[in-house]
BALOBA-1460 file (C-alpha; in Angstrom, 3 decimals):
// residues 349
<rec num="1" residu="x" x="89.952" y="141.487" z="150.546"/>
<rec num="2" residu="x" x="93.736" y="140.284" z="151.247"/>
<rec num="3" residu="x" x="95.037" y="143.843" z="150.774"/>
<rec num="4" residu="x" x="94.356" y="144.589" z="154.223"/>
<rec num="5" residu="x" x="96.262" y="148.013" z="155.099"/>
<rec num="6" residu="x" x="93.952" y="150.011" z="157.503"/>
<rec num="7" residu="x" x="91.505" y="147.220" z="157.885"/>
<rec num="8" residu="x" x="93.229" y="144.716" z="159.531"/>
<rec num="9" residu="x" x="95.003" y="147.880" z="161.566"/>
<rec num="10" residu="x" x="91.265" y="148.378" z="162.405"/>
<rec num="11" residu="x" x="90.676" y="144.780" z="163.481"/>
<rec num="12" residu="x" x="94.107" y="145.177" z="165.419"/>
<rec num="13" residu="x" x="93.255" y="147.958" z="167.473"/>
<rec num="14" residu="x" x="89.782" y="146.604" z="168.563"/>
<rec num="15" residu="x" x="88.962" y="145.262" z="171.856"/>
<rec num="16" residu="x" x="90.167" y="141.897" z="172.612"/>
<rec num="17" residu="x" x="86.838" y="140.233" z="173.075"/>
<rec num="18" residu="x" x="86.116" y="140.778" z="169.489"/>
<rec num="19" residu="x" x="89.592" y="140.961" z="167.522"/>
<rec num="20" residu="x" x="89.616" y="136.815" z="167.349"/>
<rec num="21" residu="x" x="86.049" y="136.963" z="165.823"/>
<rec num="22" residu="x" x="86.624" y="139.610" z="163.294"/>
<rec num="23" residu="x" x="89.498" y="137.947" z="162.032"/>
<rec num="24" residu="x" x="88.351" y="134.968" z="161.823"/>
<rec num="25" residu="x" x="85.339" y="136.469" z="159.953"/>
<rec num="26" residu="x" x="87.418" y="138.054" z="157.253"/>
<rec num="27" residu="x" x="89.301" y="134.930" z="156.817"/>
<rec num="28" residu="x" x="85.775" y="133.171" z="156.363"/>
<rec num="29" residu="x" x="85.322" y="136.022" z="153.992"/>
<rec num="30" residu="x" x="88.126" y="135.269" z="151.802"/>
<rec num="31" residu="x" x="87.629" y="131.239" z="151.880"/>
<rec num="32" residu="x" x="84.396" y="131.837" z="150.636"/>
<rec num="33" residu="x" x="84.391" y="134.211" z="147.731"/>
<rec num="34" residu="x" x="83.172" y="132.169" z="144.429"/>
<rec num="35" residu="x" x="84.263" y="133.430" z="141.001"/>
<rec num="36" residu="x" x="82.252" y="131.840" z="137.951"/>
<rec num="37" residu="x" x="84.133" y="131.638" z="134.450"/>
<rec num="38" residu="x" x="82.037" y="131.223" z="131.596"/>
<rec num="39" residu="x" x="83.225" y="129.074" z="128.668"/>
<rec num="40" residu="x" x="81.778" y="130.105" z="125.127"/>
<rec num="41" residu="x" x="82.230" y="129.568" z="121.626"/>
<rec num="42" residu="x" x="81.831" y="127.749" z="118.388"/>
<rec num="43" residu="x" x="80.849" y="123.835" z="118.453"/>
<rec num="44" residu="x" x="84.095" y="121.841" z="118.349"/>
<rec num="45" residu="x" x="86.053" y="124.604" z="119.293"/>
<rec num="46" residu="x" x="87.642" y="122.967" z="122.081"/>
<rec num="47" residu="x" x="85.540" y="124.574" z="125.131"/>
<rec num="48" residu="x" x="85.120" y="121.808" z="126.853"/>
<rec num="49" residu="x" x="88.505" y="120.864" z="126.945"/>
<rec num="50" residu="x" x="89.816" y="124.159" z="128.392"/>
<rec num="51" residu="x" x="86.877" y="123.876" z="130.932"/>
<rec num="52" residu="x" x="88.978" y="120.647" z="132.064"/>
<rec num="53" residu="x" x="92.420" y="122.492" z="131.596"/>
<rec num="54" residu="x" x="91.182" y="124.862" z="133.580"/>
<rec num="55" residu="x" x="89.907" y="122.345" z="136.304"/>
<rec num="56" residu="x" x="93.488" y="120.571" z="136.607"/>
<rec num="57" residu="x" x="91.529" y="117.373" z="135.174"/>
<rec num="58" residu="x" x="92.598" y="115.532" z="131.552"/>
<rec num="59" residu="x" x="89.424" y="114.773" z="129.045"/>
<rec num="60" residu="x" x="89.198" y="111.025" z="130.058"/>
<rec num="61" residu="x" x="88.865" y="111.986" z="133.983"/>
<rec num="62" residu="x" x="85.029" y="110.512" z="135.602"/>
<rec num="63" residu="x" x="84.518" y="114.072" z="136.524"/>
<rec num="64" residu="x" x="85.922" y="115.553" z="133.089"/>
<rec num="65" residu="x" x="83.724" y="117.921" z="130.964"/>
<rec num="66" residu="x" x="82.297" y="115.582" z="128.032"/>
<rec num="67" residu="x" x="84.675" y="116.601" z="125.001"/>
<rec num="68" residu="x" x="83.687" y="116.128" z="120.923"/>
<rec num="69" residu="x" x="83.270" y="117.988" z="117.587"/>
<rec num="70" residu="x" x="79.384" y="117.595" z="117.844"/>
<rec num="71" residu="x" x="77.352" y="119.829" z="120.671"/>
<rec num="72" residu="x" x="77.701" y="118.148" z="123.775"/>
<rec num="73" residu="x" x="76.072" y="121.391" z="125.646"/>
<rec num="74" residu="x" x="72.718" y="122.182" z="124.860"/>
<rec num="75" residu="x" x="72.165" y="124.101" z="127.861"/>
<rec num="76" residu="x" x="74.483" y="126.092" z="130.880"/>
<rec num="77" residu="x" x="76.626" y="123.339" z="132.374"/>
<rec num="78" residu="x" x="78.363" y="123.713" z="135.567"/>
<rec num="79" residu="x" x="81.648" y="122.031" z="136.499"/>
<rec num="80" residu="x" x="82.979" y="123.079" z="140.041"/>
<rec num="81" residu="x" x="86.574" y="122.949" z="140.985"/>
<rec num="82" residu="x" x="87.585" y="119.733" z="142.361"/>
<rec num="83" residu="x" x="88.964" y="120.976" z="145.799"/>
<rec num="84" residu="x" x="87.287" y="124.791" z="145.391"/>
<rec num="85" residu="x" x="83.707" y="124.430" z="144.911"/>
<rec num="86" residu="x" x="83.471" y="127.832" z="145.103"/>
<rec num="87" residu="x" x="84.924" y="128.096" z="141.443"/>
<rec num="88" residu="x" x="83.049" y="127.488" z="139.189"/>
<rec num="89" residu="x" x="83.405" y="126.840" z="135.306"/>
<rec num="90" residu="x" x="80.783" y="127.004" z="133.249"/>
<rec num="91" residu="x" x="80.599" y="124.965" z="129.773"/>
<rec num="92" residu="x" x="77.805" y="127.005" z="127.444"/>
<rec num="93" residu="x" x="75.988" y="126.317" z="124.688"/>
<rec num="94" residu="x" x="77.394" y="126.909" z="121.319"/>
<rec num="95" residu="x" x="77.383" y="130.070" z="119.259"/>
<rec num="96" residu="x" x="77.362" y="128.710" z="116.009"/>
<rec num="97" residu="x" x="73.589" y="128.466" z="115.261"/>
<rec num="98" residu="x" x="72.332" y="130.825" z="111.736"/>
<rec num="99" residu="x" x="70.201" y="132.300" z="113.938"/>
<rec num="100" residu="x" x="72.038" y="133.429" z="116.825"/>
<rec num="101" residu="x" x="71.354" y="136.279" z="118.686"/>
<rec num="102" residu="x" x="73.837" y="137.833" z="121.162"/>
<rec num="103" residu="x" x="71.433" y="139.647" z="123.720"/>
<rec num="104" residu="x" x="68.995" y="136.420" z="123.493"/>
<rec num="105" residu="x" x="72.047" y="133.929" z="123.966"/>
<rec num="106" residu="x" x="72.998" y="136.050" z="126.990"/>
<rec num="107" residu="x" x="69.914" y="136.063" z="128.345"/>
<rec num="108" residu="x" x="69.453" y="132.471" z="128.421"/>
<rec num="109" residu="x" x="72.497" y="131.690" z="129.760"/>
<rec num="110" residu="x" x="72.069" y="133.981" z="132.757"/>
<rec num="111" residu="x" x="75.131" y="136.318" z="131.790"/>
<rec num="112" residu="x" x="75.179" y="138.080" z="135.183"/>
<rec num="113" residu="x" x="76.096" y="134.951" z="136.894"/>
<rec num="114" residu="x" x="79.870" y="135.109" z="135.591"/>
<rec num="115" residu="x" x="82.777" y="137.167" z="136.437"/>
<rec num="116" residu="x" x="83.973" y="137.129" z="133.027"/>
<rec num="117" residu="x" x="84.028" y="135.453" z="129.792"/>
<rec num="118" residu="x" x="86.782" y="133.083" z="127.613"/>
<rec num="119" residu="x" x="85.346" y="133.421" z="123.585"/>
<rec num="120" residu="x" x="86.644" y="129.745" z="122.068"/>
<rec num="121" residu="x" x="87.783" y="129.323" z="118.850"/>
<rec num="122" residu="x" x="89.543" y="126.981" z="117.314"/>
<rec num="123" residu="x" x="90.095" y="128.627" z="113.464"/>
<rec num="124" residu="x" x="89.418" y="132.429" z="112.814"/>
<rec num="125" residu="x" x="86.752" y="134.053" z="115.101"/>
<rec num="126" residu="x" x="83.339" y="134.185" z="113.119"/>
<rec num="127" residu="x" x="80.757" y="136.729" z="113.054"/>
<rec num="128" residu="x" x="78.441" y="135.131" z="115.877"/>
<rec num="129" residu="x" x="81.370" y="136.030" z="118.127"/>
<rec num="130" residu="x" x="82.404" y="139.143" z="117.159"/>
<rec num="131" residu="x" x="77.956" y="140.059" z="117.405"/>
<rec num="132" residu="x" x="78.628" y="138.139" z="121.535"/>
<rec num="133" residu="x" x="81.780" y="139.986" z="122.188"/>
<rec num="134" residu="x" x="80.305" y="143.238" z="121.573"/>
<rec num="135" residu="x" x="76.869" y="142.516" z="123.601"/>
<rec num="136" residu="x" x="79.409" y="141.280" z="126.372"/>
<rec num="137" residu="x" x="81.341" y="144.556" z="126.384"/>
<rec num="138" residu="x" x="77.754" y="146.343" z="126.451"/>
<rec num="139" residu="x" x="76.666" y="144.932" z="129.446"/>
<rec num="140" residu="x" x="80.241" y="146.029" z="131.084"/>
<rec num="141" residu="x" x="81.485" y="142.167" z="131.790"/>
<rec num="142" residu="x" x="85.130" y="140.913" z="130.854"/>
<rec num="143" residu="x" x="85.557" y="138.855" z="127.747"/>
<rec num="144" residu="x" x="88.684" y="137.400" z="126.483"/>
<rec num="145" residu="x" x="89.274" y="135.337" z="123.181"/>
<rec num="146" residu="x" x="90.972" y="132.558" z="123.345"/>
<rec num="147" residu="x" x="92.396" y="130.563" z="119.828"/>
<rec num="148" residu="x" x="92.346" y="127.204" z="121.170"/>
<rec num="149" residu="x" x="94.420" y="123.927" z="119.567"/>
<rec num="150" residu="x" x="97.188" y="126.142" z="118.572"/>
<rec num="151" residu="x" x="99.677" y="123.055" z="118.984"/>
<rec num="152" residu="x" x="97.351" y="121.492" z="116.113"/>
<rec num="153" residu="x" x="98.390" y="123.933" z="114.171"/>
<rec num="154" residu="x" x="102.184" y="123.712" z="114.886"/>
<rec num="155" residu="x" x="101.891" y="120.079" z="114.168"/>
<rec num="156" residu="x" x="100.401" y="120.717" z="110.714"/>
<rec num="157" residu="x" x="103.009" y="122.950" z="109.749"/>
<rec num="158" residu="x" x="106.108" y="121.523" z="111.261"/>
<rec num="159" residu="x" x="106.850" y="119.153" z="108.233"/>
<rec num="160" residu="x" x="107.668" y="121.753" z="106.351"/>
<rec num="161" residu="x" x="111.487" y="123.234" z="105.267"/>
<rec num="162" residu="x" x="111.376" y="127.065" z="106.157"/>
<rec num="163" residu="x" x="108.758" y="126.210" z="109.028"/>
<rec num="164" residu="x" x="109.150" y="128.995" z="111.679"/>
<rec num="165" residu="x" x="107.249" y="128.324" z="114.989"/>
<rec num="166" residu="x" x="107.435" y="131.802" z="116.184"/>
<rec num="167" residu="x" x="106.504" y="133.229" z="112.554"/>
<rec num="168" residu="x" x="103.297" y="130.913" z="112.351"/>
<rec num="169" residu="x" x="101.863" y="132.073" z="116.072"/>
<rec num="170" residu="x" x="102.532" y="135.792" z="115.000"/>
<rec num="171" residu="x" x="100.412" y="135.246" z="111.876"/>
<rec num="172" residu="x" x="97.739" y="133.239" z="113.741"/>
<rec num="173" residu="x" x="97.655" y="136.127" z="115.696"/>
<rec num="174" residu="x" x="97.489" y="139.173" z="113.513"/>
<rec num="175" residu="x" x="94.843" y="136.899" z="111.572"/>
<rec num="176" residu="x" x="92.692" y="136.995" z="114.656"/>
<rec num="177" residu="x" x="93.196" y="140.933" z="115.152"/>
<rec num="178" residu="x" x="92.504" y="141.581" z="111.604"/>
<rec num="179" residu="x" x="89.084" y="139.509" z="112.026"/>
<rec num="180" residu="x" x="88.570" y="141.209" z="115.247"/>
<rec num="181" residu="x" x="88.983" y="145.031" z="114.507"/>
<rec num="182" residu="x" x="85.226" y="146.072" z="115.045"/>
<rec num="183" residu="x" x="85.745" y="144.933" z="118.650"/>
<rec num="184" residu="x" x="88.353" y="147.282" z="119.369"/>
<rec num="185" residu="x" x="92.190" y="146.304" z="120.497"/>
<rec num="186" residu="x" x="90.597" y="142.712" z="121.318"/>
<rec num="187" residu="x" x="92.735" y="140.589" z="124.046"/>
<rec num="188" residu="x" x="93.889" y="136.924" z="122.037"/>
<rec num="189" residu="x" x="95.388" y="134.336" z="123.676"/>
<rec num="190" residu="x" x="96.731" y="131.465" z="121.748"/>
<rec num="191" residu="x" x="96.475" y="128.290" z="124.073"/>
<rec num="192" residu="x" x="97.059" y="124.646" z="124.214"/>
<rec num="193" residu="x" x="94.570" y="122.814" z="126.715"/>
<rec num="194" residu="x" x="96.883" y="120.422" z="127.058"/>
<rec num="195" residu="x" x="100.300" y="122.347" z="127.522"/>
<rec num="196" residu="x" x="99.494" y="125.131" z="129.457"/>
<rec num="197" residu="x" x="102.893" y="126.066" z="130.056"/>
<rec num="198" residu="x" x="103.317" y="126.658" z="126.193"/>
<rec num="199" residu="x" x="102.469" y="130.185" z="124.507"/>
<rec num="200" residu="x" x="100.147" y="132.232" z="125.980"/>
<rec num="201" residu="x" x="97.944" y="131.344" z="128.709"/>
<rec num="202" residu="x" x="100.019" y="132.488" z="131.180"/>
<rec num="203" residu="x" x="99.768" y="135.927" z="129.310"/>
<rec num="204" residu="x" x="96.203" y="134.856" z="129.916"/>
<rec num="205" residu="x" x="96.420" y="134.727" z="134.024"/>
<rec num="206" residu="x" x="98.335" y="137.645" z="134.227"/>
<rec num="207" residu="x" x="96.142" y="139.802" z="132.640"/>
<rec num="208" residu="x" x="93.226" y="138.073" z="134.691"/>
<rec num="209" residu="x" x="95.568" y="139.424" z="137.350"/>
<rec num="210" residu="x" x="95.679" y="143.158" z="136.169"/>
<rec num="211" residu="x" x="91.847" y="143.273" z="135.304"/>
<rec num="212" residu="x" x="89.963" y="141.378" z="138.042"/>
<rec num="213" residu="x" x="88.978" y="142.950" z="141.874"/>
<rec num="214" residu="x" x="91.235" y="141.330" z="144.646"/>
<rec num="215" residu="x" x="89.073" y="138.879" z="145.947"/>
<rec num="216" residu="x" x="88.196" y="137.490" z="142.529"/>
<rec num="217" residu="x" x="92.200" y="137.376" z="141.841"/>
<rec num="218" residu="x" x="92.753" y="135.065" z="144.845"/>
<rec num="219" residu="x" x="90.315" y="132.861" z="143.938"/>
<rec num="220" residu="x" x="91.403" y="132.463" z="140.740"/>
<rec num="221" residu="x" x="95.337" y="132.335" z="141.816"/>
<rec num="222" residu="x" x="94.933" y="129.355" z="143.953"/>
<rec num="223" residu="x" x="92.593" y="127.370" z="141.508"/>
<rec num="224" residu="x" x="94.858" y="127.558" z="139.037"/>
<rec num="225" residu="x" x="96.661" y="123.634" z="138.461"/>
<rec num="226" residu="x" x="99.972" y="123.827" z="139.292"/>
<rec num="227" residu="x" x="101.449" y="123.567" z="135.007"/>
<rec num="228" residu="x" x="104.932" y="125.777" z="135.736"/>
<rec num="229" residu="x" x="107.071" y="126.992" z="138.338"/>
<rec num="230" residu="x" x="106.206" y="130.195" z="137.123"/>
<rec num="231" residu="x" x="102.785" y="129.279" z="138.292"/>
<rec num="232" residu="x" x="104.030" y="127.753" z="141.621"/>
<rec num="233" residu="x" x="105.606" y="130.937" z="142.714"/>
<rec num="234" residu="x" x="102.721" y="133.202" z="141.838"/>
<rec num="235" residu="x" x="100.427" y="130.808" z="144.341"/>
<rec num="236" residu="x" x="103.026" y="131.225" z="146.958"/>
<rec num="237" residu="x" x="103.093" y="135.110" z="146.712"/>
<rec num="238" residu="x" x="99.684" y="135.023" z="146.897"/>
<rec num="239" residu="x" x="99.644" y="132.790" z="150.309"/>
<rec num="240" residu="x" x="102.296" y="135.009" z="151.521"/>
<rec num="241" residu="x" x="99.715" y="138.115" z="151.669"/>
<rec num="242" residu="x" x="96.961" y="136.189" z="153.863"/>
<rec num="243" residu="x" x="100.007" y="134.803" z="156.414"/>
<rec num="244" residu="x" x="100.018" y="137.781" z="158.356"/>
<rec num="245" residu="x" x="96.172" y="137.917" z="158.662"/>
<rec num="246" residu="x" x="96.218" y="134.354" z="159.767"/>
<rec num="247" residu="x" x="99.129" y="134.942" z="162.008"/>
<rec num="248" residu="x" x="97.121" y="137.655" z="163.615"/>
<rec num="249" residu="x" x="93.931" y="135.304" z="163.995"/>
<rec num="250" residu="x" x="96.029" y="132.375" z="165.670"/>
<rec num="251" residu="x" x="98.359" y="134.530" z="167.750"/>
<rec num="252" residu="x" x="95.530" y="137.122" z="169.467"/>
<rec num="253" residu="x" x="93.861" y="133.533" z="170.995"/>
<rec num="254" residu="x" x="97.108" y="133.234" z="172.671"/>
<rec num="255" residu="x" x="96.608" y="135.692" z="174.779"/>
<rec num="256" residu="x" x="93.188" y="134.320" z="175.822"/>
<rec num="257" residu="x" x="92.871" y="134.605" z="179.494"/>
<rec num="258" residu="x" x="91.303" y="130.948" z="179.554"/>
<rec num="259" residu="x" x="93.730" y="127.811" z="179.914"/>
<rec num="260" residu="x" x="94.361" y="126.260" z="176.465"/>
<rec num="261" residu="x" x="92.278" y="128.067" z="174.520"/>
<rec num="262" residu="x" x="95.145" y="129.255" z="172.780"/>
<rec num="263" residu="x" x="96.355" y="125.486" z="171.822"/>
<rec num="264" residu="x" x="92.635" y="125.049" z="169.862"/>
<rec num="265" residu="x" x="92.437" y="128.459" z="168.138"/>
<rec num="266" residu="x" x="96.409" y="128.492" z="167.599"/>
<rec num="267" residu="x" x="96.264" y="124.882" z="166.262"/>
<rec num="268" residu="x" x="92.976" y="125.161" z="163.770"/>
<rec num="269" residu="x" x="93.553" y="128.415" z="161.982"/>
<rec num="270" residu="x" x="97.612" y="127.353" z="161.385"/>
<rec num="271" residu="x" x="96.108" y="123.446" z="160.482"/>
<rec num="272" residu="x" x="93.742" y="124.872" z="157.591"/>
<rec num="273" residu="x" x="96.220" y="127.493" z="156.485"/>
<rec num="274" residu="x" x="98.509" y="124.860" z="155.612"/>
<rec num="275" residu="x" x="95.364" y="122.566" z="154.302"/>
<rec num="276" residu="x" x="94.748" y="125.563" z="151.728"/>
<rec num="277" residu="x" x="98.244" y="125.900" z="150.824"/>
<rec num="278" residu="x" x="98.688" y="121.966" z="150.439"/>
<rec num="279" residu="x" x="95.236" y="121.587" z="148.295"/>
<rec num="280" residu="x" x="96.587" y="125.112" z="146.341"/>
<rec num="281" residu="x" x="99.706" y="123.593" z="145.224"/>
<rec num="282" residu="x" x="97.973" y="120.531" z="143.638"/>
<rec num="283" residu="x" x="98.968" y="118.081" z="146.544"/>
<rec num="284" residu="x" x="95.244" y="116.895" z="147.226"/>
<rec num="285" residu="x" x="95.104" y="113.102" z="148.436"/>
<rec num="286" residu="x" x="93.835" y="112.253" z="144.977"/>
<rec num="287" residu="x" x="97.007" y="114.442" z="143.263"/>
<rec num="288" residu="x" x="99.439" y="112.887" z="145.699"/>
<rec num="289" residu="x" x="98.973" y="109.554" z="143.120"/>
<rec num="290" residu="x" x="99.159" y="110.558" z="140.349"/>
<rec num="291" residu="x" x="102.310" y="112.978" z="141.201"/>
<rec num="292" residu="x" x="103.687" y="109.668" z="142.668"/>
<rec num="293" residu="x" x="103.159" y="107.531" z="139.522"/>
<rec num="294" residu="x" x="105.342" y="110.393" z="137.394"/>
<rec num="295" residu="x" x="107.912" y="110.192" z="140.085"/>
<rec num="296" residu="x" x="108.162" y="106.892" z="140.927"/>
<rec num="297" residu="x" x="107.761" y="107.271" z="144.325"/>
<rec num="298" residu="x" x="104.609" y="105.615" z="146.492"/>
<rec num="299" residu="x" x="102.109" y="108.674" z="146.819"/>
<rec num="300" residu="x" x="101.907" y="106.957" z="150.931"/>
<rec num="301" residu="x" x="106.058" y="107.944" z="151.254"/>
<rec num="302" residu="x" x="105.065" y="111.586" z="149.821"/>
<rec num="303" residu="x" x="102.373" y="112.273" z="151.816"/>
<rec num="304" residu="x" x="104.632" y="111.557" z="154.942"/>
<rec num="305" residu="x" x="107.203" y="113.653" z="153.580"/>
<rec num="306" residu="x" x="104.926" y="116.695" z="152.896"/>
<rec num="307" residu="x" x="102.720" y="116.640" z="156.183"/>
<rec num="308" residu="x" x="105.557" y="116.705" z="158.504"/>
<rec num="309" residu="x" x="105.333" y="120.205" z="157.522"/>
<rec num="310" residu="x" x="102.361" y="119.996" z="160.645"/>
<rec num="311" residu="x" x="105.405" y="118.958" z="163.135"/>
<rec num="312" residu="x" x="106.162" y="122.668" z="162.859"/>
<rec num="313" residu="x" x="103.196" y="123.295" z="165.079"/>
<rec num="314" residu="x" x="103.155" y="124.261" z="168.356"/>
<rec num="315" residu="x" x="103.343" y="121.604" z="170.981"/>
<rec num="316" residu="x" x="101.744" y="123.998" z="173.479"/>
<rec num="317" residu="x" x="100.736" y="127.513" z="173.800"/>
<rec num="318" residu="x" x="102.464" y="130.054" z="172.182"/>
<rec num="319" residu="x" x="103.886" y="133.415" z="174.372"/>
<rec num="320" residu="x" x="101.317" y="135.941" z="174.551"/>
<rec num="321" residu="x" x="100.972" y="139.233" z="172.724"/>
<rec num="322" residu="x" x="102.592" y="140.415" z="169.811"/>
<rec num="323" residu="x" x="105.766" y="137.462" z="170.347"/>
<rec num="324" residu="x" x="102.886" y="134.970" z="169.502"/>
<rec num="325" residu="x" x="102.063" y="136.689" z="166.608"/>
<rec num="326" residu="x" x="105.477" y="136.728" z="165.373"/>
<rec num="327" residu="x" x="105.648" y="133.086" z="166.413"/>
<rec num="328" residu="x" x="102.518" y="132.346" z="163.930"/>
<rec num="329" residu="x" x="104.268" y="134.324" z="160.921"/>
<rec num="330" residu="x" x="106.713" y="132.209" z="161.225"/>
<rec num="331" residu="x" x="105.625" y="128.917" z="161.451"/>
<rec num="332" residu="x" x="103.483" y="129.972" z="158.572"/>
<rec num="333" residu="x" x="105.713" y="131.233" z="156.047"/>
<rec num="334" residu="x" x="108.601" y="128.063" z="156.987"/>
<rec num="335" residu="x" x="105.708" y="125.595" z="156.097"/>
<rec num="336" residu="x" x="104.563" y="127.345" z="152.892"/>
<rec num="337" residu="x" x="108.474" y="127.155" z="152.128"/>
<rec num="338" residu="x" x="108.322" y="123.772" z="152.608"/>
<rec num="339" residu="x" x="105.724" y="122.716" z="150.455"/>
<rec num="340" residu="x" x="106.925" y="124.764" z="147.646"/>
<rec num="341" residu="x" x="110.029" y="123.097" z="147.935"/>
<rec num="342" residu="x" x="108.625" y="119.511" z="148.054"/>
<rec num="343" residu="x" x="106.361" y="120.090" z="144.892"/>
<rec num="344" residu="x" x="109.285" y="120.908" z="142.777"/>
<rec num="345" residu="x" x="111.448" y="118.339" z="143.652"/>
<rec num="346" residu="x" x="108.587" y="116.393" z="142.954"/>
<rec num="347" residu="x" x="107.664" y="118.336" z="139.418"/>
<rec num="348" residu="x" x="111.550" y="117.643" z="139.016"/>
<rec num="349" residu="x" x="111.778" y="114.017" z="139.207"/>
């Protein structure tokens, strides 16, 4: 959807009357696509804990997936992004039961609702995944397996003399494989829910990157919580690929024949581009606080600092044609520069 090439050259070369409109349409487009992750695996795997990881929300949060070693899901649960309801992670039922059976498990948990699948484990991967993994890949869905608590492991092992970090994640690893042959060259990702930045769920995103459709990708870019500045930079890439079709939608109402029309449609699309970009980078009212309790600074003095990024607006209308696109770009990308730039030095202490 955000590779636009010919299409937006399409939209472009329209008549005037309906450029604004299309525009605005595909940007509607791309605020609205959903993507639904589906969370599966043995009970006390962890699942419900990487549905919060994955929701930028700690276990203990009022909103937080319920977490324990006994089933907490008996049924499909799901847990919308705090500031995308359009994503949407889903917490499912355990595979551990004696009598599981893949295409029945599937079938009750409406498998052709998600975009793709994350296969929890917390030990080695047991047979009632390998049996899910292979029904997955028959009905042509993405599945991923994911060795959760991995820092558990670390921590049991670190007492030792010769302890090796890398060593024991390579052997973790090739144990998983080994299990996992009869699935084919199976994708594992060893992951801490609660250090993200750590080993290898960024491995994790990027292949997520690689495999899913473009629309799907954006979505899940700028859901992700903001847990590196590896992470940080990706989101602003990402923004930087919708700036010119949102410099395009605010600049063509500046040539609107009709006195100050271009001050309202100039003013709204820039104002919710940089509402996107501010909610994408973690920097929600609600994530202004708690950054501000890390930092020591009151989340009120932050919020001032990061929303003068709006003074960069317009005061009036911009110059017509393609100068007010231009205009737009820039405004654009100098505000997405700016919040970058505030959220590390607030990551940064």
């Amino acid at each position: 959807i955000y590779s636009l090439g010919s299409e937006l050259q399409e939209i472009i070369d329209s008549p005037l009357a309906e450029k604004t409109n299309k525009l605005k349409s595909k940007l509607k487009e791309l605020e609205n696509v959903t993507l639904n992750i589906a969370v599966t695996g043995m009970t006390g795997a962890g699942k419900s804990s990487l549905v919060n990881a994955l929701r930028g929300l700690p276990n203990d949060d009022k909103d937080a997936a319920p977490t324990g070693t006994t089933e907490t899901t008996m049924k499909p649960n799901m847990y919308p992004h705090p500031s995308m309801p359009n994503v949407k992670i889903w917490d499912l039922p355990g595979n551990g039961s004696p009598k599981f059976r893949a295409k029945k498990y599937l079938k009750d948990v409406n498998f052709h609702t998600y975009d793709f699948f994350l296969i929890v484990t917390s030990e080695r991967f047991k047979e009632n995944d390998i049996e899910l993994a292979r029904a997955i890949k028959k009905s042509k869905k993405l599945f991923y397996f994911i060795h959760t608590k991995i820092d558990n492991d670390i921590r049991a092992e670190s007492h030792k003399r010769n302890f090796d970090e890398r060593m024991l994640l390579e052997n973790n690893r090739d144990d998983c494989k080994v299990n996992l042959l009869r699935v084919r060259i199976p994708k594992i990702f060893l992951v801490s829910s609660f250090n993200l930045e750590k080993y290898d769920f960024q491995k994790l995103i990027n292949t997520l990157e690689d495999e899913l459709p473009e629309n799907k990708k954006f979505a899940l870019i700028q859901s992700l919580p903001v847990y590196s500045l590896e992470t940080l930079t990706k989101k602003k890439t990402h923004y930087k690929k919708i700036i010119w079709l949102n410099a395009f939608a605010a600049g063509v109402g500046a040539i609107a024949p009709i006195l100050g029309l271009s001050l309202v449609c100039d003013y709204g699309i820039m104002k919710k581009f940089f509402q996107q970009v501010f909610t994408g980078f973690g920097l929600s009212n609600q994530a202004l606080e708690a950054l501000s309790d890390r930092v020591n600074k009151p989340g009120i003095a932050i919020a001032k600092t990061l929303w003068t990024v709006m003074a960069l607006l317009p005061g009036g209308a911009l110059p017509a044609g393609g100068t007010a696109v231009a205009s737009v770009h820039y405004l654009l990308n100098m505000g997405l520069n700016e919040m970058k730039t505030c959220l590390v030095v607030l990551k940064n202490k």
